[in-house]
N, C-alpha and C positions, 0 to 999 in steps of 0.2 A: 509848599509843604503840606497844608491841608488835601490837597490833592491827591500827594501820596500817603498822607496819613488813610484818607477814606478809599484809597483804595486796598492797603493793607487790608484795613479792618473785613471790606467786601472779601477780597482771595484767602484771610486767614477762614469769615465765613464761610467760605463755600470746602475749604478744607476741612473743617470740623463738620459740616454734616455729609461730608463724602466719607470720614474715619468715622461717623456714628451710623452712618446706614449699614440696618443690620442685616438687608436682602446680601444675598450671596451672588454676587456682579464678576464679572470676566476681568471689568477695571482693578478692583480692589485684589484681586485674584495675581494681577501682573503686577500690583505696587508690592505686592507681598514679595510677588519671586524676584524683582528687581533688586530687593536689599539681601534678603538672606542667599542672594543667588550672584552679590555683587562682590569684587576683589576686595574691600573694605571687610569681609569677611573670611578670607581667605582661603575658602571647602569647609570651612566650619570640624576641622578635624577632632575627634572626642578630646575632652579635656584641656585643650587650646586656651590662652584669651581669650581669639577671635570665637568658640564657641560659647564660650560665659557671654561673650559681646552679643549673641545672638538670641543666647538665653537668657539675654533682662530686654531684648529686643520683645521675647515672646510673653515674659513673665507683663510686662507693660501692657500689652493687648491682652492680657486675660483677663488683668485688672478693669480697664477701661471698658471692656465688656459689660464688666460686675461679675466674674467667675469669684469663686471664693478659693482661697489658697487650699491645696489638695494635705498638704505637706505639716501638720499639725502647726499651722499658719503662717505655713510657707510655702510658696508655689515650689519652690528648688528643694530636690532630692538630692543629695550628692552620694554618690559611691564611689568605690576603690577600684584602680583596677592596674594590671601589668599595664606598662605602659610602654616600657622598651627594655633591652639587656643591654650592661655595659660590660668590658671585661677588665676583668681583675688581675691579678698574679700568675700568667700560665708559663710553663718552665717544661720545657723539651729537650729529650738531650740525648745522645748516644753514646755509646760503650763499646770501644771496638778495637780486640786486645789489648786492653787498657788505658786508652785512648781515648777520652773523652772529647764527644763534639758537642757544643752547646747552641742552639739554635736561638735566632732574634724574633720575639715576638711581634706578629705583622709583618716580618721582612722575610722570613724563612717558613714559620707557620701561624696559624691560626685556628681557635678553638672554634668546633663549630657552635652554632647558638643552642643546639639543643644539647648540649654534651649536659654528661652530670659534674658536681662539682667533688671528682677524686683525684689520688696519686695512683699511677698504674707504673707496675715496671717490672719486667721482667723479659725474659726470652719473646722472640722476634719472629711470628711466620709468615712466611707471603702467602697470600691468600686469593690470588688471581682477583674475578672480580667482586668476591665476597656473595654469591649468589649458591644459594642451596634449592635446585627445583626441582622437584623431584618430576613431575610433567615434562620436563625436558628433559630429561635425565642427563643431567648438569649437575654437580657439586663440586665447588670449590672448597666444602670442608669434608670432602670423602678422604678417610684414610691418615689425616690429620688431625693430632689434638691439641686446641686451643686454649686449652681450661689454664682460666687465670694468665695468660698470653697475650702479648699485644698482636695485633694481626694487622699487617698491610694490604691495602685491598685498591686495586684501582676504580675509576670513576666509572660510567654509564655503564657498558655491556660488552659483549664480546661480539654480538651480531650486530652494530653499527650500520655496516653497508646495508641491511634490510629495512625498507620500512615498514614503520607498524610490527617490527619483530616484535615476539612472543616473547622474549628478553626484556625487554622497555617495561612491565610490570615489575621488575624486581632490580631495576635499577636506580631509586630513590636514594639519597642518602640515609635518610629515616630508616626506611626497610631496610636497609645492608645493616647499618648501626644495630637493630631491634636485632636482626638474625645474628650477630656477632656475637650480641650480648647472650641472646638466649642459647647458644654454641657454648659458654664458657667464658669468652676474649673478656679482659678488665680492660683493651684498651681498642680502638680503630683509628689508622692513622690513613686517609684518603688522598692520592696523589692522579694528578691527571694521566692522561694516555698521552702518546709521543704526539695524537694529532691537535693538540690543544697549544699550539705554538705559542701561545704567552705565558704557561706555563702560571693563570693566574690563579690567588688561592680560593678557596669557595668563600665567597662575600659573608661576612658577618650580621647575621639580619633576625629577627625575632618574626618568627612565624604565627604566632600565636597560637603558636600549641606548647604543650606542656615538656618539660625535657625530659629527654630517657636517661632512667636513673640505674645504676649501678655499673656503667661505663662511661670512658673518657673518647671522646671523637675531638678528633683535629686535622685540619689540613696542611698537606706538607711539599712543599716545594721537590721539585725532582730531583735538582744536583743535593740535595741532601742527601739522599738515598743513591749518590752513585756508588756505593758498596753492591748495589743488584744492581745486575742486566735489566733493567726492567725493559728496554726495547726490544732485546730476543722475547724474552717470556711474552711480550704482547704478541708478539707477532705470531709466537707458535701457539697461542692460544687464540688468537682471532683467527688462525687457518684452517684449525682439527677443528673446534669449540671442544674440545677437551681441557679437562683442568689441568693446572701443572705447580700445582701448589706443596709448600715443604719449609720446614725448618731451616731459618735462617744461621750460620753457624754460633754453636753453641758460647762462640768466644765474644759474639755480637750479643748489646743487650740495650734496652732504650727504657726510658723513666720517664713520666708525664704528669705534672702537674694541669688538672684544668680549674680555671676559677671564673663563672660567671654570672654576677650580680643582675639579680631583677631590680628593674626601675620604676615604683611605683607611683600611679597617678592616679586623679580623681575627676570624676567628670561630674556630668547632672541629667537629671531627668526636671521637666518642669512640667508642672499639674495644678489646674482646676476643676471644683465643678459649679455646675448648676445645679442648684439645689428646686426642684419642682416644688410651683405654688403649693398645691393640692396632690401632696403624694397621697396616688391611691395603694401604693405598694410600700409601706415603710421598707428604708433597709434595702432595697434592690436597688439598682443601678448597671446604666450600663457606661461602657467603656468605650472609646472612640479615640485613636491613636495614630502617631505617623512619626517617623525620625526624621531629627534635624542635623546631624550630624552627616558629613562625605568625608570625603580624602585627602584633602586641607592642600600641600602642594604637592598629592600623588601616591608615592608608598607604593608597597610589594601589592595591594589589591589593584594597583593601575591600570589600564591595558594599553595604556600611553608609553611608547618607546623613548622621545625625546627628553630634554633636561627637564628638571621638576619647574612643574607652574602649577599655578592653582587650576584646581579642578572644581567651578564653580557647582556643579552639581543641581542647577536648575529643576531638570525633571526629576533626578536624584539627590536628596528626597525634597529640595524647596516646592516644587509641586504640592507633594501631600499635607507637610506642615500648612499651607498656605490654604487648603482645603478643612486642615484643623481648625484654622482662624478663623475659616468664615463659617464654619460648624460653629463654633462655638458662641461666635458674635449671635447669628443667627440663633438658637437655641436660648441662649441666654435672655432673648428678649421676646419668646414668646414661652416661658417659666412658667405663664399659668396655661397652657395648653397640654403640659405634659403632665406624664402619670408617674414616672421614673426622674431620680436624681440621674445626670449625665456625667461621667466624669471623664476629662479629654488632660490627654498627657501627651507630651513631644519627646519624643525618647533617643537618646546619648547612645554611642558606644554598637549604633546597630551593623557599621559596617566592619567591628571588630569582632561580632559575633554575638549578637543578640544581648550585649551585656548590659543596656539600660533597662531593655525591657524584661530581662531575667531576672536583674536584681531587682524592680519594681514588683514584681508577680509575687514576689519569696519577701518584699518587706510592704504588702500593701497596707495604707493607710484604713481600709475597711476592709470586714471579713470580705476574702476574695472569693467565698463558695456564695456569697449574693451577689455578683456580679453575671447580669444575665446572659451576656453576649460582647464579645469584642469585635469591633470592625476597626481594618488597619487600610490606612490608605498610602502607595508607597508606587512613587511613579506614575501620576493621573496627570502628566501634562502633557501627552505626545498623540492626545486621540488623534486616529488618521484619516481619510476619507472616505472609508470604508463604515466606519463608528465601530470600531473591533474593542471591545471591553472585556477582561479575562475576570474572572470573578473565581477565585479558593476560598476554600472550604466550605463548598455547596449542599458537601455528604455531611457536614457536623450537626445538622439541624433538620427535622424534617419540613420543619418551615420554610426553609429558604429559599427554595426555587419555584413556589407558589409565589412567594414575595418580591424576589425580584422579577419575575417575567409579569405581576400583576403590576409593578410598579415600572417599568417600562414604557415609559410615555415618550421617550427619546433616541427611540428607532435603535438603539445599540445593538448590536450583533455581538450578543453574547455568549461568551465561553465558558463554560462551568468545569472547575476543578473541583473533586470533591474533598480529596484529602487536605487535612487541618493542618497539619506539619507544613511549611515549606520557607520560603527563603528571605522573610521577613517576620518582624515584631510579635505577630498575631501568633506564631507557633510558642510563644511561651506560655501565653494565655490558655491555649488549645493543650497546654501539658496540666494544665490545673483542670481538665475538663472544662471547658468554659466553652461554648459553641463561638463558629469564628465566621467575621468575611474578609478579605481580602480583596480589595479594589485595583485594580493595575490596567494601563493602556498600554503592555509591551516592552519590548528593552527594543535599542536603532543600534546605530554605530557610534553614535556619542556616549554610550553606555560605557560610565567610569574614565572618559576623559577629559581631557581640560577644554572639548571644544560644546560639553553639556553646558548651556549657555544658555542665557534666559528669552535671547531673543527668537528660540526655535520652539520655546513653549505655544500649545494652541491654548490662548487663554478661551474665548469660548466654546470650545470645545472643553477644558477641563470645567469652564461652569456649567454645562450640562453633566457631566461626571457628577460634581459636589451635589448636584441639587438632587438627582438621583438617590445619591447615599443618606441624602438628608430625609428623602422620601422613605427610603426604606428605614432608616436608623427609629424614623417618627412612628413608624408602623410598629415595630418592636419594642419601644416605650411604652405605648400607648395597650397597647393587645393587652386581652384579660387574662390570657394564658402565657404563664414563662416559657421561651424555646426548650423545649427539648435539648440533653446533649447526645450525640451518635457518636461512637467512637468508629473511625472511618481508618481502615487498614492500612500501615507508610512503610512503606520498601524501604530496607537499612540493609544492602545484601553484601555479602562476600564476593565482589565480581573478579579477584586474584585471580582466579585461576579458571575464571570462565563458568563458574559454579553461580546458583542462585541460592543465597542461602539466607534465612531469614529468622531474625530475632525479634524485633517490635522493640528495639530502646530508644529512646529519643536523650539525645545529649544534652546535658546543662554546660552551654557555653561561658558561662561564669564562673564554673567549679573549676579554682587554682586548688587541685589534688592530683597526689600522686595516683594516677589512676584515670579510670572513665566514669567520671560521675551521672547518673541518669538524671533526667530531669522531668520522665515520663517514662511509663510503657504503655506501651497500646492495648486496649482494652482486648483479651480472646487470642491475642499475640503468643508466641512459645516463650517470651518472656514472663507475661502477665499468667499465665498458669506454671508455670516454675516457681510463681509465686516474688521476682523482682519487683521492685518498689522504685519511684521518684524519691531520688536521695543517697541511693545504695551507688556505693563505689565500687566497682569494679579491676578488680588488681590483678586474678586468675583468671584464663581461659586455658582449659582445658593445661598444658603442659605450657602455654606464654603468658610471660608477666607482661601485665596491662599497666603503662604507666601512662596514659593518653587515647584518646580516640585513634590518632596513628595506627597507635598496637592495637586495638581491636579490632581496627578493617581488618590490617592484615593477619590478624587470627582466625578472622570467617573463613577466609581463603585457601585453611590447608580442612576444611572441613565440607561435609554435602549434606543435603537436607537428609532429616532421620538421623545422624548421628546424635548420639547423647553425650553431653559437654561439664565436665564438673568444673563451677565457676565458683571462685571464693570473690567473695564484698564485704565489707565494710558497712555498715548498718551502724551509723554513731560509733559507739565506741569497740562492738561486738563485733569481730569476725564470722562470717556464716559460709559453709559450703552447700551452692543448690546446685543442681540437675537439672539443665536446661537440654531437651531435643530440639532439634534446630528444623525450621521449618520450609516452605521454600515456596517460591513464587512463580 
């Protein structure tokens, strides 16, 4: 018994000064990604238990650190967010000399997710495949009026047999729906083509985007609509590629109720900082961040075909978290060496679309214009044998590529992006002006599946990564001079129609608004001298209502660079019409 007692005592010591060594180790690096990377946590999907599981997993090491709580004395942020759709009361039915058909919801049809929540009912037109192009000189609504009308329209395109047809751009459901609505239709009812032998309905699923408001979409089984030929009309329109669209008889008439409840949830963000011995800079601080959240067991962002399993997410994003922690450990215990308060936050909601790190930037705990510089670190565990290190937003600062190629002591062969904007955390930062870097070793083939696993991480190889950032991060605390911000040019083009067309908005993927809420423009952008603002909602373009980023791609797309565009937004409470020339790339 004393035996085992004194050996406890010995492996519990060697455990505590392996969780207090504050050097940033390859070991401590794979203890990290072994737990927030293990099934016990299940992909850590936003809002989850398992991600609160993982976020008192985090909030516990910040602590033990000595970080001090970020959160007005709490390391947890919690915010809101959509979380899924459910459906409500939807009621389909037809009219057909006097004859009423009544349709079973789920079993006949289903509303699509982004439908709006209206009654539509009136007269009936077939509407071929609901494609208006004028580059192809294609219209399905030539010759036909839709106004206040439900329209049937079939699914994909009429050029199938082509690949990569010129068709496949305007065969989204999105797009057909947005084009129906801005035609007139109060209603679109989508039915497959005769080659879709199961005849299934379009899956009910929350895309996370916002829903097009002032029409009803639903999908509708084919023997319901056996009143049309609908196999002649395919055929003779898949053979001409001519429309052959027309009023259904006037004695036919169909009614649509749709009703689709948001499911709201909440998630967190978890923050500390380091408060510097000897600030020599009151007031400034910098920012040092990575998501801890994945895919929990899959979802539409998967790229995993088979049944749902957890998608542990090792190099996504357990990696980068794990490079937080030992930032932070690290950092925290050499306090009096720096000049700058550090403040490091693990952020929620990033593979739903930037939403921990968006609501964080718009509720920060200190003025966010002293925030000197953000660095994100997101995917640092797959260095290869090459040392291939991608480093973004190189153009935001004129510092930075002195900095990192000076602090290069670790042979990396590195990449420089310069643009600020891109496809993690740091672009929200970079909308507040805030100069950025961005740390990344690549995306593989486990990128977003359940076989991102912990045992494929290079753990020293990612602690060359961290030490690196740690080198450079020290550089930029310490310097007498604050970075510079550059605002670095981001392609947001109209590629519809083969056109390059260019505005400078950058989206807030957190704004639940009817509309495209910005979340930046670019600095010199035809935006930013149209005089648009971070904040302004966007609801007109030119003759299309904007209910979503959706609708604004495909608004770019019927326009070329040099065109001048009257956009109404929303600015608080004021409506404003500006005059945007659209620019181009």
């Amino acid at each position: 018994m004393k035996y085992f007692f004194l050996v406890f005592i010995l492996f519990t010591g060697i455990l505590l000064a392996q969780n207090n060594n504050p050097e940033i180790t390859a070991s401590e690096i794979k203890d990290h990604i072994n737990y927030l990377a293990s099934d016990e946590l299940e992909g850590r999907m936003t809002g989850t238990p398992a991600l609160y599981k993982a976020a008192e997993f985090l909030q516990k090491e910040f602590r033990s650190y000595g970080l001090n709580p970020l959160f007005s004395g709490s390391y947890f942020q919690e915010f809101p967010f959509m979380e899924n759709l459910e459906l409500g009361n939807n009621i389909l039915s037809f009219t057909i000399d006097k004859k009423e058909i009544n349709c079973e919801q789920s079993k006949d049809f289903t509303p699509l997710a982004f439908t709006d929540n209206i009654t539509a009912s009136g007269f009936i037109v077939f509407a071929g495949y609901g494609i208006s192009a004028k580059d192809l000189d294609y219209d399905d609504y030539a010759n036909i009026d839709v106004k206040d009308k439900i329209i049937i329209v079939f699914r994909n395109h009429p050029d199938m047999k082509t690949p990569h047809s010129k068709f496949d751009q305007y065969s989204s459901l999105r797009y057909k729906t947005t084009t129906a609505r801005d035609k007139g239709a109060r209603g679109i009812i989508f039915i497959n083509t005769k080659d879709n032998k199961d005849d299934a309905l379009v899956a009910f699923k929350y895309d996370n985007a916002a829903k097009i408001t002032g029409i009803s979409a639903v999908s509708v089984k084919r023997n319901i609509l056996d009143f049309i030929p609908l196999s002649d009309l395919q055929n003779e329109i898949d053979s001409t590629l001519v429309p052959k669209s027309f009023l259904i008889d006037p004695l036919v008439n169909a009614s649509i109720l749709t009703e689709v409840n948001e499911v709201k949830g909440k998630s967190v963000n978890v923050g500390g900082i380091v408060k510097a011995s000897n600030n020599k800079f009151p007031g400034e601080y910098l920012v040092i961040g990575a998501h801890f959240d994945h895919l929990g067991w899959g979802g539409q962002n998967s790229l995993y075909m088979g049944e749902p399993s957890i998608h542990n997410g090792a190099d996504d994003n357990a990696s980068g978290t794990s490079g937080l922690l030992e930032l932070a450990e690290k950092f925290s215990s050499i306090k009096d060496q720096i000049k700058r308060d550090i403040v490091f936050v693990a952020f929620s909601g990033e593979e739903l679309g930037l939403l921990g790190s968006s609501y964080v930037v718009n509720n920060f705990p200190l003025p966010i214009d002293n925030d000197i510089t953000m660095i994100n670190m997101d995917m640092i565990g797959r260095l290869n044998d090459k040392n291939d290190l991608i480093v973004y937003g190189t153009g935001t600062s004129s510092k930075w590529k002195n900095i990192l190629d000076d602090k290069n002591d670790y042979d990396f062969n590195l990449t420089f992006n310069d643009e600020g904007f891109g496809p993690s955390d740091h672009s929200s930062f970079y909308g507040k002006k805030i100069p950025v870097l961005f740390f990344f070793t690549g995306t593989h083939s486990d990128y977003h599946k359940p076989s991102d696993d912990a045992d494929k991480i290079n753990g020293n190889g990612e602690e060359k990564v961290v030490k690196y950032v740690y080198d450079v991060a020290m550089t930029i605390i310490n310097s007498d001079v604050r970075p510079d911000y550059i605002s670095v040019e981001r392609k947001d083009t109209g590629k519809m129609m083969g056109t390059k067309v260019y505005v400078g908005t950058v989206p807030d993927f957190a704004g639940e608004v009817d509309g495209y809420k910005l979340g930046g423009v670019t600095d010199g952008s035809p935006a930013a001298k149209a005089g648009l603002q971070a904040g302004d909602i966007i609801t007109q373009f030119g003759d299309k209502k904007i209910s979503n980023i959706y609708d604004f791609t495909y608004a770019l797309g019927n326009y070329v660079p040099g065109d001048k565009v009257n956009v109404l937004i929303k600015r608080g409470e004021v409506e404003l019409t500006i005059e945007v020339e659209l620019g181009s790339r």
